[in-house]
C-alpha positions in Angstrom: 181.6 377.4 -82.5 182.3 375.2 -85.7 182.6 371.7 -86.1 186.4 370.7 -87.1 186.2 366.9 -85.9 185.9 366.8 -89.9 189.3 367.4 -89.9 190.8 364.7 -87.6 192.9 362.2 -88.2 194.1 359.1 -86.3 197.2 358.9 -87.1 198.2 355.7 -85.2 195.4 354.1 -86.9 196.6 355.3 -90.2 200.4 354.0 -88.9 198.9 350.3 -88.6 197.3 350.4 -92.0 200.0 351.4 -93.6 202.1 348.5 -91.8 199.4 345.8 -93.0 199.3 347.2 -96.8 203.0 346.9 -97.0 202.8 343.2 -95.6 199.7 342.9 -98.7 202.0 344.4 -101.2 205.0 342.1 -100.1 202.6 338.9 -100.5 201.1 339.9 -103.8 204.3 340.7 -105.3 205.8 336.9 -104.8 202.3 335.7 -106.2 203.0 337.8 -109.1 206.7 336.7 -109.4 205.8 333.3 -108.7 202.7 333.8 -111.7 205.6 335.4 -114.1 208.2 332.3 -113.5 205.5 330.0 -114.5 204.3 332.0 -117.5 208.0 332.5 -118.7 208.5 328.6 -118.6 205.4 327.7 -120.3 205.8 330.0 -123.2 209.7 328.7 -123.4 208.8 325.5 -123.6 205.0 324.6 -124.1 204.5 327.7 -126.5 207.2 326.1 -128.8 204.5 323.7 -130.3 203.0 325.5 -132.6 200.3 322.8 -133.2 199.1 322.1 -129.9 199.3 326.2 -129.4 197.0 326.8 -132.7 195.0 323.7 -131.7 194.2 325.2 -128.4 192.6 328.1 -129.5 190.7 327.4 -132.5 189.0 324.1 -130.5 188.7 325.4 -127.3 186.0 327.7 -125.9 187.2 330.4 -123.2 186.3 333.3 -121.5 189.4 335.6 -121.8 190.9 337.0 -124.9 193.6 335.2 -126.7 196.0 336.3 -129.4 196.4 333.8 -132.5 200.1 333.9 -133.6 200.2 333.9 -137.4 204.1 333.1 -136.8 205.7 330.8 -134.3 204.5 331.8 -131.3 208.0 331.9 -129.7 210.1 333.7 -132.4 212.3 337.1 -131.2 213.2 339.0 -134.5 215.8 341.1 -134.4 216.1 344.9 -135.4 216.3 344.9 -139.4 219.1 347.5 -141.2 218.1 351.0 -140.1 215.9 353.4 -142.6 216.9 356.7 -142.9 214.7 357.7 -146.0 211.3 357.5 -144.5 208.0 359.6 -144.3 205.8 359.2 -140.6 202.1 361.1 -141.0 200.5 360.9 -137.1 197.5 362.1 -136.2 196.1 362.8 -132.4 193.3 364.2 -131.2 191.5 366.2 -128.1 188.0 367.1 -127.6 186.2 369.3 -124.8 182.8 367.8 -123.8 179.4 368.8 -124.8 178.0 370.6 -121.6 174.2 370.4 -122.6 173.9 372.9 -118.8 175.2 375.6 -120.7 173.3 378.5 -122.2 174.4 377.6 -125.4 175.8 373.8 -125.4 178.3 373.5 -127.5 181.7 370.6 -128.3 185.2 371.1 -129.7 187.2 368.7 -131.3 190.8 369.0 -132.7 193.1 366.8 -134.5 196.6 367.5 -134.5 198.2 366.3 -138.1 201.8 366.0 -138.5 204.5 365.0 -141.1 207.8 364.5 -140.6 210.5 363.5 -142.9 213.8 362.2 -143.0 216.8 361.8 -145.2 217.8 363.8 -148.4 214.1 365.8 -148.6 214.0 366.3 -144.9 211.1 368.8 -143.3 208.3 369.0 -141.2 204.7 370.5 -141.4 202.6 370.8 -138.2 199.2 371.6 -137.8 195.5 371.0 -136.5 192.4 370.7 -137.7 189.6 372.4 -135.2 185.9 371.9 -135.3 183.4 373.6 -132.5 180.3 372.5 -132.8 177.1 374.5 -131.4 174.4 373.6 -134.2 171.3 371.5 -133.5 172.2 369.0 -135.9 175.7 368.0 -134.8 174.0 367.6 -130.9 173.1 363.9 -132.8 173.9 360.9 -134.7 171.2 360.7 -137.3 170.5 358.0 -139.7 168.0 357.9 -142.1 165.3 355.6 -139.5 167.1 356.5 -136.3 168.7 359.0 -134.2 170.7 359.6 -131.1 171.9 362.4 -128.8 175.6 363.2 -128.9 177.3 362.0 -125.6 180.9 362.1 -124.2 181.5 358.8 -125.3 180.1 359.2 -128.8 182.2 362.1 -128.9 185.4 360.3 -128.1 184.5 357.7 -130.9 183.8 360.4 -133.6 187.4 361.9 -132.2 189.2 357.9 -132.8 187.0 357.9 -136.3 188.4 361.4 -136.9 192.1 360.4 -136.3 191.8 358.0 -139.0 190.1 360.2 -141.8 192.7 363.0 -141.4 195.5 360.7 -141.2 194.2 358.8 -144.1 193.5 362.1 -146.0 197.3 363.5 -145.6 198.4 360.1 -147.0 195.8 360.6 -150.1 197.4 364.0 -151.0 201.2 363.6 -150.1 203.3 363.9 -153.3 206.2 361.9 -151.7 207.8 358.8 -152.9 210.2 357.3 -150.2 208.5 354.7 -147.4 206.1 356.4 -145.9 203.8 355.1 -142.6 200.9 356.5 -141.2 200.9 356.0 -137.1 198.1 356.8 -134.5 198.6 357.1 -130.9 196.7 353.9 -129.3 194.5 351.2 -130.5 193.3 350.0 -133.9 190.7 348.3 -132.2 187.6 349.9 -131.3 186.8 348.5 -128.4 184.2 351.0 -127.0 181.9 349.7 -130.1 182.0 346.0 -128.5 179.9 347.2 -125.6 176.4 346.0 -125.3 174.8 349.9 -124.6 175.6 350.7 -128.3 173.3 349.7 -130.5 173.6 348.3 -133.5 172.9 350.9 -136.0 175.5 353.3 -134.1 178.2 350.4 -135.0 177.7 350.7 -138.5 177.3 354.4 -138.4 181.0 354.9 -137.0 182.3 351.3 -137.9 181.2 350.1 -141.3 180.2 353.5 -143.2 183.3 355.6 -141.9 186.6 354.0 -140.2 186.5 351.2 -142.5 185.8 352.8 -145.4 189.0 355.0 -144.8 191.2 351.9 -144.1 190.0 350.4 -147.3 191.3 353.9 -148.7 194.8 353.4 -146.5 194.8 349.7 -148.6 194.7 350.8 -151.7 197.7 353.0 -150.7 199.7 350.5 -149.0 199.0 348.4 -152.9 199.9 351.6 -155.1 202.4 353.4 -152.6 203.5 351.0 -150.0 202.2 353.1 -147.2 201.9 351.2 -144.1 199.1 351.9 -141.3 200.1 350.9 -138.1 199.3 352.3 -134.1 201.5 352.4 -131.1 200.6 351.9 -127.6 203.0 352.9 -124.9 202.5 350.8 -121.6 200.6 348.2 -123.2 197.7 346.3 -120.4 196.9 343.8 -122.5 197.2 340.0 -122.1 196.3 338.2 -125.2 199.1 336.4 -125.3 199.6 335.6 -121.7 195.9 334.2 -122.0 197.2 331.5 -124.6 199.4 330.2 -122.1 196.3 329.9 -119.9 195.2 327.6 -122.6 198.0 325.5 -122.8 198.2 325.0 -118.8 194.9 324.0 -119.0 194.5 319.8 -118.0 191.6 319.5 -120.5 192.5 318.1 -123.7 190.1 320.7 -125.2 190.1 323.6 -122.8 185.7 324.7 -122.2 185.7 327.6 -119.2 181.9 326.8 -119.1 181.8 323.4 -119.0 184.8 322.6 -116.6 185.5 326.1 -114.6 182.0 328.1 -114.3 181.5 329.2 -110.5 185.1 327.8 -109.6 186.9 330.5 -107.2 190.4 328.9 -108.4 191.0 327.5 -111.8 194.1 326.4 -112.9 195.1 328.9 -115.0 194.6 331.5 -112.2 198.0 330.4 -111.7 199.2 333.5 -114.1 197.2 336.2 -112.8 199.2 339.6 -112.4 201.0 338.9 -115.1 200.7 341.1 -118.6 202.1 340.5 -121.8 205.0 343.3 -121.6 206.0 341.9 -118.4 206.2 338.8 -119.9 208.3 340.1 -123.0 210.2 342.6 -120.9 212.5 339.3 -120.4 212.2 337.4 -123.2 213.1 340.4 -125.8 216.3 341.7 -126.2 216.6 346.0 -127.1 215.3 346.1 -130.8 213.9 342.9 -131.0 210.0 342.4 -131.9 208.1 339.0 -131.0 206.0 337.0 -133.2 202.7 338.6 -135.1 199.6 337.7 -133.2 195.6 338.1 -134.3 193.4 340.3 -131.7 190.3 338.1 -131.5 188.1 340.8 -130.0 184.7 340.6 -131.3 184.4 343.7 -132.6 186.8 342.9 -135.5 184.8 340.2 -136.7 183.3 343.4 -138.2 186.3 344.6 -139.6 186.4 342.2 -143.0 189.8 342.3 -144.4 191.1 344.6 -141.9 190.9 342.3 -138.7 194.1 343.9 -136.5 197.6 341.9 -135.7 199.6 343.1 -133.6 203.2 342.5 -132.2 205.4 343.5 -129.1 208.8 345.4 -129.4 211.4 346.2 -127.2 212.5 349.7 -127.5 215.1 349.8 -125.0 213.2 351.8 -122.0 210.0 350.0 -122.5 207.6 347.7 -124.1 205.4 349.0 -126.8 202.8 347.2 -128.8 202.5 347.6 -132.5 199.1 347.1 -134.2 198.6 347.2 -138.0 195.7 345.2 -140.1 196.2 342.1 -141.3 197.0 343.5 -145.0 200.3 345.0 -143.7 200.8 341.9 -141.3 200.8 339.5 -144.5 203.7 341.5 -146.0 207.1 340.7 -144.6 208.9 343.6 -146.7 206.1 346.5 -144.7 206.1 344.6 -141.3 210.3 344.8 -141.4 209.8 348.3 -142.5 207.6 348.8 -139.4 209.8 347.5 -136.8 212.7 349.9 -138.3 210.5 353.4 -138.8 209.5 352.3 -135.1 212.7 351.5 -133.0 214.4 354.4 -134.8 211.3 357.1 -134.0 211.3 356.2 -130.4 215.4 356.7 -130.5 214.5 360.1 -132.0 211.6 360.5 -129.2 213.9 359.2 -126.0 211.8 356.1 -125.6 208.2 357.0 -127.6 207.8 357.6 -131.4 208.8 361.0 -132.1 205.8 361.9 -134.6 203.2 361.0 -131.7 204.9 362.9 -129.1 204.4 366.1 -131.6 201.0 365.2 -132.2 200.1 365.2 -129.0 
């Protein structure tokens, strides 16, 4: 006779679980809403002081990650005059695994490359660019003194390294003359190359001798052409700019997490915990309006040179969405205005997402 007390289930049990995680959820949403009223007052009035803001985070020593706003930190811009002459090249890409079980082990990646224009010369192109892989050679990273097997999440940082080159390469060889941006799907920011498991070399083989080398070529572009690089994240996590209000709550005249927090269960800045930056500008922005420009201070980009990221928030209408660009377009008003317009008017085209990503994906 077989065993089916596998399949049993106390349902009563389950009844009275459910009971106390609903009482949890009730009590950790009023923390959060109580974390969210405090954040939204210190950023309305606290934040306001520039000084003391800027002060605060180029003094102080923290654990977190904090945004630097290279405008006043509480400014709400609103929508700029609509463009309706405008180029968008996006790129996104896919990849299936290398399987090193199988007979013959093998990877694939493909980048998607699109174009789409609008106005008089309207059109679209739409196509991908495939690569499967089976030969010894591409089953590593080699360097002239080192070498390392190809992994999963190698692979997804040759696909985010990829991305750039084709969507810097459709840039190099488009004839066209009205504004044009180039847009990726997420982050500028290579995070996964701040991790401690990747060595060194591996940093500079994917960092230094390829993704920055086709930014510098996107540069030259934005100097000749205008072109303006720029990614957009949907759903944004992050807190970076929540984390600066940490700062300014902080009762130390110059805030140190080592020397005045280390081992505490409860600092004072825990008071803001739940709370992420699109909640935060979810009320503070109206539809079309973008917040202040802010400097990542992740420390991969002190890698990146000339090309550290900025980044700003925007409300779209159904949603929050980050905007990341380097700083080169951040320091020009005329392609950072341009930005917030090609943006707000491809996620009208897209029902609440940029249009051009949607088809790359």
């Amino acid at each position: 006779m077989s065993d089916h007390s596998g399949l049993f289930l106390d349902l009563a049990d389950i009844a009275r679980q459910l009971e106390e995680s609903i009482e949890l959820i009730k009590e950790e949403r009023i923390d959060i809403e109580r974390a969210f009223s405090k954040a939204k007052s210190l950023f309305l009035n606290d934040a306001s002081d520039q000084k003391k803001v800027l002060s605060r985070l180029l003094d102080g020593k923290y654990t977190f990650l904090a945004g630097v706003p290279r405008e006043k930190m509480t400014s709400a811009f609103g929508a700029p005059d609509r463009i309706t002459d405008y180029t968008v090249y996006a790129t996104d890409g896919s990849q299936i695994d290398l399987d090193r079980n199988q007979s013959i082990p093998h990877y694939l990646l493909n980048i998607s490359k699109i174009r789409l224009s609008y106005g008089d010369d309207y059109g679209a192109d739409i196509s991908s660019e495939c690569k499967f892989n089976v030969s010894k050679s591409s089953m590593v990273i080699r360097t002239e003194d080192n070498e390392r097997p190809m992994n999963s999440a190698l692979l997804a940082i040759m696909r985010g390294v990829d991305e750039l080159r084709v969507l810097k390469e459709l840039c190099v060889e488009s004839k066209r003359t009205d504004r044009t941006v180039a847009l990726s799907d997420g982050t500028l920011i290579f995070w996964t190359l701040a991790s401690k498991e990747i060595e060194d070399w591996v940093v500079t083989y994917f960092l230094e001798d390829r993704y920055l080398k086709y930014l510098n070529e996107l540069r030259e572009l934005h100097r000749t052409k205008g072109t303006i690089t720029a990614s957009y994240l949907s759903y944004p996590g992050s807190s970076d700019v929540v984390n600066v209000l940490r700062l300014l709550m902080c009762p130390h005249d110059i805030p140190n997490c080592d020397s005045f927090c280390a081992g505490n269960a409860e600092r004072p800045c825990s008071a803001l915990d739940g709370v992420t930056d699109r909640v935060l500008f979810q009320s503070l922005l109206k539809t079309g309006e973008r917040s202040a420009i802010f400097e990542s201070r992740s420390s991969i980009l002190e890698r990146y040179g000339d090309h550290r990221i900025c980044f700003f928030y925007i409300n779209i209408g159904d949603e929050i969405g980050r905007v990341e660009m380097p700083l080169w377009v951040a320091e020009d008003p005329e392609s950072v205005d341009a930005l917030h317009a090609v943006i707000l008017d491809q996620c009208r085209k897209g029902d609440g997402y940029p249009v051009a990503l949607s088809e790359a994906h």
